[in-house]
C-alpha positions as CSV (number, residue, x, y, z in Angstrom):
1,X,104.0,153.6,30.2
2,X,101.4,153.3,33.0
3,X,102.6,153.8,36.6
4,X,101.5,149.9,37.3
5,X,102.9,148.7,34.6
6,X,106.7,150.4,35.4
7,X,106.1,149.0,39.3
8,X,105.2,145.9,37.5
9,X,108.8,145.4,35.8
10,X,110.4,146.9,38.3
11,X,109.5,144.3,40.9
12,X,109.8,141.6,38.4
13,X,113.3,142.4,37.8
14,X,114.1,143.1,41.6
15,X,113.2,139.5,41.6
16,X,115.5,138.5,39.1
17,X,118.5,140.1,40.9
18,X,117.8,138.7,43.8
19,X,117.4,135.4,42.3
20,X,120.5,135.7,40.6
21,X,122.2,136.7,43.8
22,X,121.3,133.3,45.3
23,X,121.8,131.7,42.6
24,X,125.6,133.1,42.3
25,X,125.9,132.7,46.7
26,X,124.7,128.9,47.0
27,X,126.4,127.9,43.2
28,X,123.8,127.2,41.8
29,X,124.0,127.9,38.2
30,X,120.3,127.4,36.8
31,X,118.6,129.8,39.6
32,X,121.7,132.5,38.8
33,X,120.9,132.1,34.8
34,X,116.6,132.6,35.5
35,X,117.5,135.4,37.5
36,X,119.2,136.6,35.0
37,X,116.2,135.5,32.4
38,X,114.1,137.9,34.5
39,X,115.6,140.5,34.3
40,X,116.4,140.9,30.5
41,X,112.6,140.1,30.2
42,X,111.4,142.6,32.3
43,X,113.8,145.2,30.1
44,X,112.8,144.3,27.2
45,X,108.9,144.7,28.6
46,X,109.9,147.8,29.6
47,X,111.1,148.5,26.6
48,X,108.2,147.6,24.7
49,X,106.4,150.3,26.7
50,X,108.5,153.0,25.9
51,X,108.1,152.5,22.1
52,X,104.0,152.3,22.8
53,X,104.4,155.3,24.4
54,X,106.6,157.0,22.0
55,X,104.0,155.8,19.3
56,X,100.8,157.8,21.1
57,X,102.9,161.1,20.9
C-alpha cells in the first residue's frame, strides 16, 4: 500500500469519527450512522490494499 493511499484512508476515517462524534453529541442519528459508514469504508479500502500488496510479494 502506497504512502498516499494509507494517508488517504486514514484521513477519510478521521472524518468519519469525527462525524460520528457529532452525530452522537447533537443526537443526531443519521450523521452518527455516515460517520460510522466512513469508517468501515475506509477499513475495508484499507484492506483491499493489504491483500494487493500481499498479492505483489
Amino acid at each position: 500500500m502506497g504512502t498516499e493511499d494509507k494517508m488517504r484512508n486514514m484521513a477519510e476515517k478521521a472524518g468519519g469519527k469525527a462525524k460520528e462524534a457529532v452525530g452522537r453529541a447533537t443526537g443526531d442519528r443519521s450523521t452518527e450512522l455516515k460517520g460510522k459508514g466512513e469508517q468501515v469504508k475506509s477499513d475495508l479500502k484499507q484492506a483491499g490494499e493489504k491483500i494487493k500488496d500481499a498479492g505483489k510479494h
